[in-house]
C-alpha positions in Angstrom: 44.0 30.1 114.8 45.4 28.3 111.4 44.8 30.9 109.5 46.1 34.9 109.2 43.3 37.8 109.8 43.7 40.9 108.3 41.5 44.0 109.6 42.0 47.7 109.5 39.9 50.7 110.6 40.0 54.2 109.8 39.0 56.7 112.2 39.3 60.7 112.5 42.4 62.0 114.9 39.9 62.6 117.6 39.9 62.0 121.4 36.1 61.3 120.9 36.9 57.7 118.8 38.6 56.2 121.9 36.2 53.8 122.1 35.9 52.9 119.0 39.9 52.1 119.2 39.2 50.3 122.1 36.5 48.2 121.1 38.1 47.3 118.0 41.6 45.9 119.9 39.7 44.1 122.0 37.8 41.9 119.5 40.7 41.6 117.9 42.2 40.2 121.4 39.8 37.9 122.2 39.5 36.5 118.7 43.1 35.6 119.5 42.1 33.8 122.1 43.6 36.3 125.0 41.6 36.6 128.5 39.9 39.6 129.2 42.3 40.6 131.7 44.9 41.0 128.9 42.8 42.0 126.5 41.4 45.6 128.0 45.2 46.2 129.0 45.9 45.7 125.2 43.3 47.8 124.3 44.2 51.0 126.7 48.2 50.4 125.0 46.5 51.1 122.1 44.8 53.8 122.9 47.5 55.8 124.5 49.2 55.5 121.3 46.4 56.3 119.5 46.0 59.8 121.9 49.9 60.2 121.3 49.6 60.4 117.4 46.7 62.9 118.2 48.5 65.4 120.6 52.1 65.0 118.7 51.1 64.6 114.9 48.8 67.1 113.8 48.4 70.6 114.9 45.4 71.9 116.5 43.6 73.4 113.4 44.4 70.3 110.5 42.3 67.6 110.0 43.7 64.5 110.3 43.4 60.2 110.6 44.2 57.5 112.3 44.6 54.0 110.6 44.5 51.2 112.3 45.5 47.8 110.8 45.3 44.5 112.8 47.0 40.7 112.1 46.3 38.0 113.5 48.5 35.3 113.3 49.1 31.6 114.9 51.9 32.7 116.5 51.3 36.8 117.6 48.9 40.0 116.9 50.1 42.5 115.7 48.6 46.2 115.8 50.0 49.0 113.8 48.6 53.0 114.6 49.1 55.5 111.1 49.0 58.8 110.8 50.2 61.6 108.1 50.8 64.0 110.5 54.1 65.6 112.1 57.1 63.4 112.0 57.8 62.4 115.6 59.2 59.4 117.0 56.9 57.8 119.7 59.6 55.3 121.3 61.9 58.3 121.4 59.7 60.4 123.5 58.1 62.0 120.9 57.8 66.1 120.6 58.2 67.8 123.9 55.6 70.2 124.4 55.8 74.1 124.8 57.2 74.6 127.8 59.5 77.2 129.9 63.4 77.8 128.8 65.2 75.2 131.1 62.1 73.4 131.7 61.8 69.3 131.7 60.4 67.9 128.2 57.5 66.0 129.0 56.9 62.2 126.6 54.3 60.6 125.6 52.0 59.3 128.9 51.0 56.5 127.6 54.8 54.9 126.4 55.9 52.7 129.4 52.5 51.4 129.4 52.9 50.6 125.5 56.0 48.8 126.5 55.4 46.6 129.2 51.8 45.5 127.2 53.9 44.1 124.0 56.6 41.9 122.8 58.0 44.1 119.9 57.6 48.1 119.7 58.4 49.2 116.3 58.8 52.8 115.0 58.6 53.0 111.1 59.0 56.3 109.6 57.5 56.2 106.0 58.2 59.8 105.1 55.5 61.4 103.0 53.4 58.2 103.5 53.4 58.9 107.5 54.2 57.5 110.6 53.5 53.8 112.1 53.7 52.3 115.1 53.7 48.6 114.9 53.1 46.8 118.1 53.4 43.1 118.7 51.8 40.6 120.8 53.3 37.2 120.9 50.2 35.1 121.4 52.1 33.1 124.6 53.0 36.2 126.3 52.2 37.0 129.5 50.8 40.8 129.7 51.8 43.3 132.7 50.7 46.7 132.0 51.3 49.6 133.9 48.6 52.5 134.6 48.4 55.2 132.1 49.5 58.6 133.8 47.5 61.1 134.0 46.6 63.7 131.4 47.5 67.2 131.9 45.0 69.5 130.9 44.0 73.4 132.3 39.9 73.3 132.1 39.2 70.9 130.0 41.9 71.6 127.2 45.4 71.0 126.3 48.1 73.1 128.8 50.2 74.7 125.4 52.6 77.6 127.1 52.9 80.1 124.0 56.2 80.4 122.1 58.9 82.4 123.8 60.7 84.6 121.2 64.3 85.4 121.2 66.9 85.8 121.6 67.8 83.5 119.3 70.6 81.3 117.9 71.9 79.9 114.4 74.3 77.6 114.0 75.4 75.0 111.2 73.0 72.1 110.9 74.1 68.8 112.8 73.6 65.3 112.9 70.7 64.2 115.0 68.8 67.2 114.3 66.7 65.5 111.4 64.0 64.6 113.4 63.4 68.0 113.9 64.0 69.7 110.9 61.6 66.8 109.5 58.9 68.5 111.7 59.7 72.0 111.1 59.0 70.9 107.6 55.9 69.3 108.0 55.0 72.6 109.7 55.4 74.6 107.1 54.8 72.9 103.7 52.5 69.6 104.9 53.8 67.0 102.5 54.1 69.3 99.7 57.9 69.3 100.0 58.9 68.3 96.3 62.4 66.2 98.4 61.0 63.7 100.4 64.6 63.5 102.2 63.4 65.9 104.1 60.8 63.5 106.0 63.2 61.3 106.7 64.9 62.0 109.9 67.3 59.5 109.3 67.8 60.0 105.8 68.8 63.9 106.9 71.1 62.8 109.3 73.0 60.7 107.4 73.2 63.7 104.8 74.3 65.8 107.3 77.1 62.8 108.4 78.5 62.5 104.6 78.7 66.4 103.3 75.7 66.1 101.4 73.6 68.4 103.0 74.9 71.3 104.7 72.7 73.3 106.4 72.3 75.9 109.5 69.1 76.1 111.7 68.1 78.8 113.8 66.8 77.8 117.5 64.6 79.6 119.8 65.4 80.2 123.8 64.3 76.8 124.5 66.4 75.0 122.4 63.6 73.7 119.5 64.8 74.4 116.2 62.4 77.2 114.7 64.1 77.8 111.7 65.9 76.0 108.4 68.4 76.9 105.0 70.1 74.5 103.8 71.9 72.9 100.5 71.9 69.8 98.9 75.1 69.2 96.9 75.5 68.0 93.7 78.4 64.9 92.9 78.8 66.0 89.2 79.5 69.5 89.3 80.0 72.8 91.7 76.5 73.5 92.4 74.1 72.8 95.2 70.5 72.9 95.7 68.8 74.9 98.0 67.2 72.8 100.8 64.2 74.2 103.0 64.0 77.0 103.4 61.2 77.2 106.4 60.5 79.1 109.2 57.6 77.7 111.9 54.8 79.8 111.6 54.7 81.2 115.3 58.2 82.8 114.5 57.7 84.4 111.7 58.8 88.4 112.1 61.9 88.1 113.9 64.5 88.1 111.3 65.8 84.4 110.8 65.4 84.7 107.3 68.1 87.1 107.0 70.2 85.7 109.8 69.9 82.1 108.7 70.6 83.4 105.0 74.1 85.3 106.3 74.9 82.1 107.9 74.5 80.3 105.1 76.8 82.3 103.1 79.4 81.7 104.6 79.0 77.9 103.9 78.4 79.2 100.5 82.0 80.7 100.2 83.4 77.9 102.2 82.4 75.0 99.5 83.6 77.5 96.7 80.2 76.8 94.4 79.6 78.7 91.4 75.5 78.6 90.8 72.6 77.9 93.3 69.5 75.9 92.0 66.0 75.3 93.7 62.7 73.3 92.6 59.5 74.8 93.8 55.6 72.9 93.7 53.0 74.8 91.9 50.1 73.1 94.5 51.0 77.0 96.1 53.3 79.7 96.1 55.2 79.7 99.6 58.2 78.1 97.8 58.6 80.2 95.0 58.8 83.2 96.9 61.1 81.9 98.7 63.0 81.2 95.9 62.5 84.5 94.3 63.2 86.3 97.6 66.7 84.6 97.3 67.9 86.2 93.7 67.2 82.8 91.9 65.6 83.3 88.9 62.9 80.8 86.5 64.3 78.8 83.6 62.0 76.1 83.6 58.1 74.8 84.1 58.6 70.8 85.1 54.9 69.8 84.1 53.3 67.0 86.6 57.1 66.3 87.7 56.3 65.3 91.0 53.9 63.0 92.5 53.0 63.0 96.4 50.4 63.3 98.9 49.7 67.1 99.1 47.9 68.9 101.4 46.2 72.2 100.5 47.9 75.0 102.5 46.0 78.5 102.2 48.9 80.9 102.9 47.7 84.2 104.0 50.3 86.5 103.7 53.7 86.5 104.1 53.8 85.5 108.0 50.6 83.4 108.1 49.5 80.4 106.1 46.7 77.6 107.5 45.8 74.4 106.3 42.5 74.1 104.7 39.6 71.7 106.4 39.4 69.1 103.9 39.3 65.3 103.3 42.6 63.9 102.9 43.6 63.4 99.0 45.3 61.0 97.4 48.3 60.8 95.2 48.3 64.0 92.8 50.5 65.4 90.2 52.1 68.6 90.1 54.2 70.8 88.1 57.6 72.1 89.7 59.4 75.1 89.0 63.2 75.4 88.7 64.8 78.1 89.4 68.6 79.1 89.1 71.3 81.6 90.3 74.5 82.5 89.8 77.4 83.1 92.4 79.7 85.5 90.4 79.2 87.2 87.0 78.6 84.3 83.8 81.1 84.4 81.2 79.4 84.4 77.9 77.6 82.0 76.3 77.6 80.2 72.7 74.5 78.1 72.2 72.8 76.0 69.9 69.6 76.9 69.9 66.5 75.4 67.8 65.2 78.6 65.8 61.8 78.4 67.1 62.7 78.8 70.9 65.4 81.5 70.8 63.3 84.2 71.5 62.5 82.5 75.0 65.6 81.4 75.7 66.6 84.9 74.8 64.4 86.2 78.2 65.3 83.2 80.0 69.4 83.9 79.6 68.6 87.9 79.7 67.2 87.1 83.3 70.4 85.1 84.2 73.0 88.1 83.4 74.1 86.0 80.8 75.8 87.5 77.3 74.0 85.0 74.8 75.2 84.2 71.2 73.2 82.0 68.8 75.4 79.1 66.4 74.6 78.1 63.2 73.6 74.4 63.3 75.6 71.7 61.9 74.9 67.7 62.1 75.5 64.9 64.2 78.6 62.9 63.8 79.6 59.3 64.8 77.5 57.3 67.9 75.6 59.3 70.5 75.7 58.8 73.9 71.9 58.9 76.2 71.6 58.1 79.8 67.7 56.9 81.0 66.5 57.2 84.4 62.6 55.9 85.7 61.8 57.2 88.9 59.0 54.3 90.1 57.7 56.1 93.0 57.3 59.1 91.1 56.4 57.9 87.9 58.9 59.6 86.2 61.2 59.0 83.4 64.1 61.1 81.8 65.7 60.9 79.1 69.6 62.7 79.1 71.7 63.1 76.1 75.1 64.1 76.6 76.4 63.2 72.7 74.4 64.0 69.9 74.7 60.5 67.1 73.1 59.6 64.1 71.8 57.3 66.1 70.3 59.5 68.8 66.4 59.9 67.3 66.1 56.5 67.3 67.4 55.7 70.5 65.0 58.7 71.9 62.3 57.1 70.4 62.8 53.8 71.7 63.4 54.7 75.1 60.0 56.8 75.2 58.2 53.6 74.1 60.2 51.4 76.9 59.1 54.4 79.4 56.0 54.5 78.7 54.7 51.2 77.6 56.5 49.2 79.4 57.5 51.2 82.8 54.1 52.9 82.9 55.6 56.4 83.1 53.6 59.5 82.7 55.9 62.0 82.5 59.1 61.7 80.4 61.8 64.2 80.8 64.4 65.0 77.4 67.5 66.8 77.7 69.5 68.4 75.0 73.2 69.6 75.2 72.7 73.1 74.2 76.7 73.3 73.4 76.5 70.8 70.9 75.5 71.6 66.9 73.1 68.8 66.2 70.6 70.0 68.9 68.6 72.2 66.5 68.0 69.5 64.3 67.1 66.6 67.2 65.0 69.3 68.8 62.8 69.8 65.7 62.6 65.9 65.3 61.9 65.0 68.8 58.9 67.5 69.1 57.2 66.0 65.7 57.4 62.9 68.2 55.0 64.3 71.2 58.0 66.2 73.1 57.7 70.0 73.7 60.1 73.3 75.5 60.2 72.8 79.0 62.8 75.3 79.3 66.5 75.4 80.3 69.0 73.8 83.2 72.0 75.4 83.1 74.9 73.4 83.9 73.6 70.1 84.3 74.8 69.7 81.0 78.3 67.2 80.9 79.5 70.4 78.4 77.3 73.2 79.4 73.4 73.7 79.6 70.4 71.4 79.3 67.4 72.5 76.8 64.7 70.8 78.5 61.4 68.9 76.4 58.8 66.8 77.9 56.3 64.2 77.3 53.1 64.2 79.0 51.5 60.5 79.3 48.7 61.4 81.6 45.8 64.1 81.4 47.2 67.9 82.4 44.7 70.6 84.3 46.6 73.9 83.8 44.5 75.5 86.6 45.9 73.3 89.2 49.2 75.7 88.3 49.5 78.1 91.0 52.3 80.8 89.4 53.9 83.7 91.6 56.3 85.8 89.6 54.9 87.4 86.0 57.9 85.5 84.1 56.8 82.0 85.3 53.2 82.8 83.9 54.6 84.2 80.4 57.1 81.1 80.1 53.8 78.8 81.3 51.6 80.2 78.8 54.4 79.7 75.9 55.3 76.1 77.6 51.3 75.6 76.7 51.1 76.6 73.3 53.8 74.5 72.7 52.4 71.4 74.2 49.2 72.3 72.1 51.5 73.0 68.8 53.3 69.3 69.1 49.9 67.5 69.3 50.2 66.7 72.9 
């Protein structure tokens, strides 16, 4: 060939398609010229790892898809097998399945076959875009397959022993344990996770290696880790967010909640922190009960803050949830929820706070334990000082003031433009310094701009607390806003009627 060909087919994660897959690596074979008796070897590679993405990456009851994309080049053809299922590593032997305590994992059938048919095996984790497996073919290779094995199945289905319960162990999280943690949290939240760390195996690990994430999981008889609380910490100040909190469904009931939540106490004390944090999606309410369950308490309503490929999880109670049969969706916005705690009683506070809002930040600070006392306003003095931050994949910009200036309206303004215009943001993020006199005033001004009460982030401020405004550059649909506790609703329906007041 002198040119490149680009193909790709889409097919459900079905045993049924296999010879669709086949068919289509085939043509693709002999348009690269290859003889048939390399080009059905090709094609029964392909399919194994097609069968592997089935049995390893979604569970029995979600819908899912493969994606196949071909190139064909002069020099090689190259195959690549995509799913946005389970994280699992197919060159690494993949998931074992259930099996006996003390019993031999079982791999992927099809992977030596795989290995011997191609030049290149590449694994390429994409985190909450999926998994690949990109297989090349160097077009002067010579092609020496190996038959697949056998598939092990008790009449007609899949042989899955059930889950063994207890007695179990919990430990402190360590490195090399992403890859399942990354699965445990596929299992419970989908890709609805609103860290995408967290499907990254190596991206955990590497947490875990540098102090970043400290964690403990909790593992069944067998070893498999059924079971994770963790908390990611912050550079800037003594607090940490909590991480993850998941159990696998089939273990629900036995306690690990609590035990994994002892544990992680005493990594708590260890580190010496002063205040817990947590962000929760709104797409359903797993995560927020979570984070109630925990003591942490609501201070803000992040509208359309996070952008991701969600999958609709109906949650039936506190020990059952089950994914919906549904086409997959696309890219969709939701609000997140932040919630805070703190470790040992507050010592008072002294704010600044804009008239209008002091009534909610009144039940926000109430809900804290926090002694609360309002300042008079006075003006801004000298040059002010802003950070801005664009998050592309996310579509998210924020603005951060730590000094209040004459200067600061403008510079606010400006920076909106840049983030919007120009970066194509559609959410915009302002923080105030709620220690600081002038924020009354650059409140009042930056709402007669668009920006409206978010709500409050203690201690992310460089001298205290954050009051939080937004600016909403896309369309919002309140009922996609699934709310657990009755405060989140109440501070909702005010963060509303603000948006509505400011013209947005």
């Amino acid at each position: 060939m002198s040119s490149s060909v680009q193909t790709e087919l889409s097919l459900p994660a079905n045993r049924e398609m296999q010879r669709l897959a086949q068919d289509y690596v085939r043509g693709l074979a002999q348009l690269a010229g290859l003889p048939e008796e390399q080009a059905d070897p090709l094609a029964l590679a392909v399919w194994e790892a097609c069968r592997s993405s089935i049995e390893h990456a979604f569970e029995e009851q979600e819908p899912g898809a493969l994606k196949l994309v071909g190139e064909l080049t002069p020099v090689a053809l190259t195959l690549s097998i995509g799913d946005k299922g389970l994280p699992f590593y197919q060159t690494r032997g993949c998931r074992p399945l259930r099996q006996s305590p003390g019993g031999p994992s079982q791999v992927s059938p099809g992977l030596h076959s795989i290995q011997a048919c191609f030049d290149e095996v590449r694994w390429i984790y994409h985190g909450v875009e999926g998994n690949e497996l990109r297989l090349t073919k160097n077009l002067a290779g010579v092609c020496c397959p190996l038959a697949p094995e056998p598939e092990t199945t008790t009449n007609g289905t899949k042989a899955v022993q059930p889950a063994a319960f207890g007695p179990f162990t919990v430990r402190r999280l360590r490195q090399g344990d992403g890859i399942q943690v990354a699965q445990l949290i596929y299992r419970v939240y989908g890709y609805t996770y609103p860290h995408q760390d967290f499907y990254y195996p190596d991206r955990l690990d590497h947490d875990v290696a540098t102090g970043r994430l400290v964690g403990v999981v909790a593992l069944a008889a067998d070893g498999e880790i059924v079971g994770h609380d963790g908390l990611l910490r912050l550079e800037q100040a003594p607090l940490a967010e909590l991480g993850a909190l998941a159990v696998a469904p089939a273990y629900r009931g036995h306690g690990l909640l609590r035990l994994m939540g002892d544990r992680l106490q005493e990594e708590i004390k260890r580190l010496g922190l002063f205040g817990l944090f947590a962000q929760a999606v709104t797409i359903h309410t797993i995560s927020q009960e979570a984070g109630e369950s925990r003591g942490l308490h609501v201070t803000a309503i992040k509208l359309m803050d996070l952008q991701a490929h969600f999958k609709t999880l109906q949650h039936r109670g506190p020990l059952s949830c089950q994914w919906e049969s549904q086409a997959e969706p696309g890219l969709q916005r939701q609000a997140l929820v932040f919630f805070f705690k703190y470790l040992a009683p507050p010592d008072p506070k002294a704010l600044y706070a804009p008239p209008r809002h002091r009534e909610m930040l009144g039940q926000i600070y109430r809900n804290l334990e926090v002694d609360l006392q309002f300042l008079e306003p006075s003006g801004p003095m000298g040059s002010g000082e802003l950070k801005v931050h664009y998050a592309q994949s996310m579509g998210v910009g924020n603005i951060q003031v730590n000094r209040i200036g004459s200067d600061s309206l403008p510079e606010i303004s400006q920076a909106r433009r840049d983030l919007c215009d120009l970066a194509g943001a559609r959410v915009v993020g302002l923080c105030l310094p709620l220690a600081q006199g002038g924020t009354p005033s650059l409140c009042e001004a930056a709402e007669a701009e668009g920006f409206f009460f978010s709500g409050v982030l203690p201690h992310f401020a460089p001298d205290g607390d954050f009051l939080r405004l937004q600016y909403l550059n896309a369309e919002l649909d309140p009922a996609t806003i699934h709310l657990y506790s009755p405060f989140a609703k109440e501070l909702l329906i005010y963060i509303l009627r603000e948006k509505e007041r400011v013209g947005q």
